[in-house]
N, C-alpha and C positions, 0 to 999 in steps of 0.2 A: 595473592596472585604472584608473590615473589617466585614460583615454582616454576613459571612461564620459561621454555627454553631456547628461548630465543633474545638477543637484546637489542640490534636493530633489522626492522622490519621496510620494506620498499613498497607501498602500492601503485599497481602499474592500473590504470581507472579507478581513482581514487573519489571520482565524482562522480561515482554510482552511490547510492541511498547507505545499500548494505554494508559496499567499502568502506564510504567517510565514517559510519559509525564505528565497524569493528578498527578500523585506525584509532578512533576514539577512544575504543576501549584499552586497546593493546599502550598507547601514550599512558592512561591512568595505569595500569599494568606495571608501570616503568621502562616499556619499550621505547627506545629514540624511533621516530617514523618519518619519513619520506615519502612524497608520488608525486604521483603523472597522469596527465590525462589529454585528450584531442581537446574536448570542447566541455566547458561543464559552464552550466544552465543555474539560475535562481530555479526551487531554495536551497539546493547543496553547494551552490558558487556561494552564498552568504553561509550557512553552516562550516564551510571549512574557513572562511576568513574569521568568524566570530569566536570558530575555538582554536584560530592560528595551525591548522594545521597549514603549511604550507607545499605546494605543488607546483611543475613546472610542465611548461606544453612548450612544441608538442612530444610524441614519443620519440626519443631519441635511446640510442643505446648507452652514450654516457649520461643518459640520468640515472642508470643503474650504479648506487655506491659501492666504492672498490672491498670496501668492510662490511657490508650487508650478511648476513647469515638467514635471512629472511626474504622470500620474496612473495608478495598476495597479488597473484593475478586476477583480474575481474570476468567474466562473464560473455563482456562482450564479442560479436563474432569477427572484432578486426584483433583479437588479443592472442592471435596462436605464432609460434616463432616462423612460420612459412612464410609471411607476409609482414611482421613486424617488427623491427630493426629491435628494440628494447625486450621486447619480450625473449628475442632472441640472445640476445646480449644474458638477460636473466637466466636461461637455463644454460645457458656457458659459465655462469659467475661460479657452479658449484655451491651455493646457495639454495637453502629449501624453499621448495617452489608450494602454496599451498592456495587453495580458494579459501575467501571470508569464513565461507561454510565449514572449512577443516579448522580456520583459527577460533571460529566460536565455542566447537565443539572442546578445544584445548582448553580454554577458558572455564567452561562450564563443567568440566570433570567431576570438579571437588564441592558444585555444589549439587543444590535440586532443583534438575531444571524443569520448569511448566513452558512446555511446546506448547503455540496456540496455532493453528493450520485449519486451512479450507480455501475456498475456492475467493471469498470474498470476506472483507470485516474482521481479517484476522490484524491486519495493521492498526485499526482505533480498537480493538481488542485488548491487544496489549498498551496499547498508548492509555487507557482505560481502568487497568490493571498496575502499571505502572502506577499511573497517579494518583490511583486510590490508595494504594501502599505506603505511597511516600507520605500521603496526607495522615496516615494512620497511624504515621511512625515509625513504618520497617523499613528497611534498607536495602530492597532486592537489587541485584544486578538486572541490567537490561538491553534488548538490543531490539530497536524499530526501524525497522523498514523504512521511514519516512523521517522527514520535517514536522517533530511536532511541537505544538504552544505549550501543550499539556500530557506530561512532563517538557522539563525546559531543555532538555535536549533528549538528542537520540538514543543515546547510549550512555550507560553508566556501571562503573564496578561499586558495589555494595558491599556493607561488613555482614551482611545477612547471609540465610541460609540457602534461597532463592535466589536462579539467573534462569529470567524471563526471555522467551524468544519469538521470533516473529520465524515460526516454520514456513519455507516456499518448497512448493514443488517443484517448481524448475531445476532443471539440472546444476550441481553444485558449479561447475567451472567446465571450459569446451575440450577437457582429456576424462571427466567423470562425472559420466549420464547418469549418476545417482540425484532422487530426488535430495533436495538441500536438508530437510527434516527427517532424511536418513542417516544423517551422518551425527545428529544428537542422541541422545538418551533419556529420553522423557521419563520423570518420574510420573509427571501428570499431564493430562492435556485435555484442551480445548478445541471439541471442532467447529469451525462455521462453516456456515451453509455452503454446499457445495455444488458448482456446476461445472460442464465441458470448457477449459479453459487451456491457452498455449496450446491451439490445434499442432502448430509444426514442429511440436514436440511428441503430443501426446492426439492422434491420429483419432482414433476412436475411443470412445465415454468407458468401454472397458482399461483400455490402456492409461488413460486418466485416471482409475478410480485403483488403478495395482497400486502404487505409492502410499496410499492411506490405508489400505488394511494394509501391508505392512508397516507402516508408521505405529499404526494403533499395536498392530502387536508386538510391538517393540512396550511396550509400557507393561510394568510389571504388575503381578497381577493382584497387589494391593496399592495400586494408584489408581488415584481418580479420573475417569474419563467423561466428561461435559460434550453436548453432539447438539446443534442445533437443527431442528425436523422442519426448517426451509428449505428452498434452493430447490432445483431440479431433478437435483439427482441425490438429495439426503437422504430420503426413505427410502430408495434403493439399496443405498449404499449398508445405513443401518438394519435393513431386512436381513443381513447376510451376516451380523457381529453376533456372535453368541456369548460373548462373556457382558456382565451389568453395567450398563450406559445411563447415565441422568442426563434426559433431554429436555430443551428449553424450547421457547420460542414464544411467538404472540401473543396465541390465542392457545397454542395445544403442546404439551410436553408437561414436565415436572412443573418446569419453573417456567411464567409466564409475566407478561405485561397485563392490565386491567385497568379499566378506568381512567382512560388518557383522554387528557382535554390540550388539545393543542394550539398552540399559540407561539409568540415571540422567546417566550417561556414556556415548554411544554412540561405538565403533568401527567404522573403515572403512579399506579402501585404494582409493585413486586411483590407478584403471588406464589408461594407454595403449596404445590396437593392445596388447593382450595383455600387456604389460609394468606391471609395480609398480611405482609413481611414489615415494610415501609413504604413509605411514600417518597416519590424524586422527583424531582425538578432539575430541567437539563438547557442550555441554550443551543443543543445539537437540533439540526433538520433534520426528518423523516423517521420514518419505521423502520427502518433498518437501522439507525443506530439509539435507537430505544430497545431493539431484538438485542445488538452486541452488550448493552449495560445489561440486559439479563441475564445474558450467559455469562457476562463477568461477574456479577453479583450474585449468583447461584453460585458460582465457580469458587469466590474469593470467604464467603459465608459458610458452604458443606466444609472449605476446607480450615474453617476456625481461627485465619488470616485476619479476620475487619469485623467488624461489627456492623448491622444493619443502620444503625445510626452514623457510625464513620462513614458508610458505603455512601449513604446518601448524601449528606456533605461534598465529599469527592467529584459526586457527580455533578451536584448543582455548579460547583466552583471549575469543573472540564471544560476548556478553551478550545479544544480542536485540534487537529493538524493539516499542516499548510497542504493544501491542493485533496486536502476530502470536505468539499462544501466549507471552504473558509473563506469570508467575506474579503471582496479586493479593496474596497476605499468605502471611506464612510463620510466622502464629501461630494458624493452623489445623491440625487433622487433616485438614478439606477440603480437597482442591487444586480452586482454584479456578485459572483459565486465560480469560483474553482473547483469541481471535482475529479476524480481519477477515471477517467473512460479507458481504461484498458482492456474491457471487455463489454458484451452486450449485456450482463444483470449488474454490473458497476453503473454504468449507464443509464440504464430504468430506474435504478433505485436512485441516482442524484437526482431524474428529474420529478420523478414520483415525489420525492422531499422537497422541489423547488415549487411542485405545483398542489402541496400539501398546506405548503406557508405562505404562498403566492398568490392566492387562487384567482385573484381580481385582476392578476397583472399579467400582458403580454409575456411569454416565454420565449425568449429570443435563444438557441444553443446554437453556440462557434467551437466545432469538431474537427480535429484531429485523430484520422485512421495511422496512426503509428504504431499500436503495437503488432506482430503479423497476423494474430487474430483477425482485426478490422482488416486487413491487405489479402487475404486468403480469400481464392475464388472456392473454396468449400464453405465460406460463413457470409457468403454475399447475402444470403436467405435474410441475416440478422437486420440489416435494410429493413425488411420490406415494412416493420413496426416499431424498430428501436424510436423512431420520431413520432411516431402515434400521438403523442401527446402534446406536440410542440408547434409553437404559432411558425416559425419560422426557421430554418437552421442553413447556417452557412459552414464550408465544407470546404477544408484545407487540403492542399495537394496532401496525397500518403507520403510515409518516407521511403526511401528509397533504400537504407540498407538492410544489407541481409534479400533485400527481391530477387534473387537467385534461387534461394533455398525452398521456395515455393511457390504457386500458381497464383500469381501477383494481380492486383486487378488495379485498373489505372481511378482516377478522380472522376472522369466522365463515367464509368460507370456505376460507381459507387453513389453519382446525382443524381443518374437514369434510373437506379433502382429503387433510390429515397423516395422521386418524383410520379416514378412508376405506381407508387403505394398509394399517393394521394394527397403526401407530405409535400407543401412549401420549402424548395429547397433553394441556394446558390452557390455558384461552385467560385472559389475565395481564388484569384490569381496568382497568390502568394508573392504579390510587388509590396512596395512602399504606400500605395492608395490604397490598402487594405481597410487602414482606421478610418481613410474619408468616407471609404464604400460604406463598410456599418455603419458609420457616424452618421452620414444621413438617412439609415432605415430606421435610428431608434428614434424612443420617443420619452418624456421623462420622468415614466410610471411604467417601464420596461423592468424584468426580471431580464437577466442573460446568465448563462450557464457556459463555462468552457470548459469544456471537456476531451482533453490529451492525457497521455503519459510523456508527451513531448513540451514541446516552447512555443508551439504555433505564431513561430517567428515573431517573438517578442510584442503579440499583442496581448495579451495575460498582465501585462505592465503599460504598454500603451494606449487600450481602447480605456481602460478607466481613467489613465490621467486625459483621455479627448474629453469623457464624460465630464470629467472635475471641472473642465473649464467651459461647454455649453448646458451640462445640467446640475449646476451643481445644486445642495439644499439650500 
């Protein structure tokens, strides 16, 4: 990576998922890094303190260093220089201004990189992928989207041949509306299941689905392409691919799941064309991430990477990553559970797994409408059933930025429509008596589920420690 042309680098939202890692990378690299951020949230406020990268709030123009030859802006929509002293400062410094997405792509040049992209499961995809690799022996480079247990961090540079990526749709940075997994070079790639997702990007399901056929045919045409035949809009999408796809999934594709006996410990075999591959055991919740291990283990297997014996290993020994169904305390009778609701089949699928392992126990889900999917009066509809399944759910104010850039809907109606359905709902006042309110609806053989992309004002960390001390085991 000594090739890297750059030697100190600045990130200005450094406590975004994506940033802290490629910072991560680019330090291993030999880059000296710096940043900055407004506000950053557990678990990338503990990710940057654990691997020291160090950051300074808030945005100020001299936090931009006077020797910087590098600058990686993030994403966010307060990060343009019309309105942000620093950012502004950064495109005066004369310094290359670039998004994560253009620095990974620099990264990944010289090797082979395996794009994994969809709509959902692309993040424990790779976190999956990853860890199976490392367990195997190889050394790929990596970059995840997320906090994860398993690998022990986000990001890593590798003496291998392979740099793993976590491809997003969304636009790379707010001056280049290219999808993010545009601007890589797949030798191979992964897709998972796909559905309507980032409405106030991507307006309508044809406009969502332009980025992935060109993604795919970006991949050359002796590399391997994996497609999972879930999600809403998979067999749409694949009806229209003409060149040869190996499809996974449950029950129907190449490579499938069989024989799952579920439990605290779930059982499966990994089927090929009708053939027993091996046998796994995983301490993951739900069907969807027994779907993501098949298309990783199809994926990691055709390509002569791992052995069906290693794969399985890997998998049994996969811890998770922080905020997709990862346990909050284990000094409750409550199981409490984090997963990522960023959209409405993120959301089905965590409770679908809470009420797969749960069955006996209250469902209690504490929701957070933050990403502008949930806030868009075009997705109000996803109401009327996303809680279908749930004894109860209490329901945090929406956030508030970015509600300009589209047809915003307030909390009361977002209750009126839960409620409208037939769902148990409560609208959360977002005070400090948050934890008493819940605290005294639970009870202490409750399942709860939180489900944000947000902080839901720090009760993610304090309804479990109310639980640790009235129910504890």
């Amino acid at each position: 990576m000594s090739g890297f042309p750059y030697r100190k680098a600045h990130f200005i939202g450094i406590g975004g998922v994506g940033m802290s890692a490629t910072a991560k990378l680019l330090r291993e690299s030999g880059v000296r890094v710096t940043g900055s951020d407004e506000n950053v949230y557990p678990p990338i406020s503990y990710v940057l303190r654990d691997e020291g990268l160090n950051y300074t709030t808030p945005y100020l123009a001299e936090n931009v260093p006077a020797d910087v030859d590098l600058v990686v802006i993030g994403k966010n929509a307060k990060l343009v220089p019309e309105s942000n002293a620093e950012v502004a400062a950064a495109f005066a410094s004369g310094a290359k201004i670039l998004s994560f997405a253009d620095v990974l792509a620099l990264l990944a040049k010289d090797k082979q990189t395996i794009v994994v992209a969809g709509s959902f499961g692309k993040t424990t995809s790779v976190s999956l992928m990853a860890h199976a690799l490392l367990e195997a022996g190889v050394d790929p480079s990596f970059m995840i989207g997320a906090a994860p247990l398993s690998p022990p961090s986000a990001a890593h540079i590798g003496k291998g041949d392979y740099f793993l990526v976590e491809g997003d749709e969304y636009p790379a940075s707010n001056s280049d509306d290219r999808s993010k997994f545009l601007l890589y070079s797949p030798a191979h790639l992964l897709l998972t299941p796909l559905a309507h997702d980032h409405v106030n990007v991507f307006p309508t399901i044809e406009s969502y689905l332009a980025p992935f056929a060109q993604v795919l045919a970006n991949v050359p045409a002796e590399g391997l392409v994996f497609a999972s035949l879930s999600g809403e809009l998979s067999a749409r999408f694949l009806a229209q691919v003409t060149r040869p796809i190996v499809t996974y999934g449950i029950d129907q594709g190449h490579w499938q799941a069989a024989e799952i006996v579920w439990g605290e410990r779930t059982h499966f075999t990994l089927r090929h064309a009708g053939k027993d591959i091996v046998r796994i055991e995983t301490g993951q919740l739900g069907l969807h991430n027994i779907e993501n291990m098949v298309g990783v283990g199809a994926f990691l297997i055709s390509l002569g990477l791992i052995s069906p014996a290693h794969f399985a290993s890997a998998m049994a020994s996969f811890k998770g990553i922080r905020r997709r169904l990862d346990r909050k305390s284990d000094k409750t009778s409550i199981a409490f559970f984090e997963g990522f609701g960023s959209s409405y089949d993120k959301a089905r699928s965590a409770i679908a797994a809470l009420r797969q392992h749960f069955a006996q126990r209250r469902l209690i889900v504490i929701f957070e409408p933050h990403t502008f999917s949930w806030r868009n009066r075009a997705t109000l509809h996803w109401y009327d059933d996303v809680f279908a399944d749930v004894d109860h759910s209490f329901v945090w104010e929406p956030a508030a930025q970015g509600a300009g850039t589209h047809e915003q809907v307030d909390q009361a109606e977002i209750v009126a429509r839960i409620a409208a359905s037939g769902a148990k709902v409560t609208a959360l006042s977002g005070s400090a008596d948050c934890v008493a309110e819940i605290g005294a609806f639970l009870r202490p053989d409750d399942a709860v589920l939180f489900l944000t992309s947000g902080n839901l004002g720090g009760l993610i960390e304090d309804l479990p420690l109310f639980a640790e001390r009235h129910f504890p085991i």
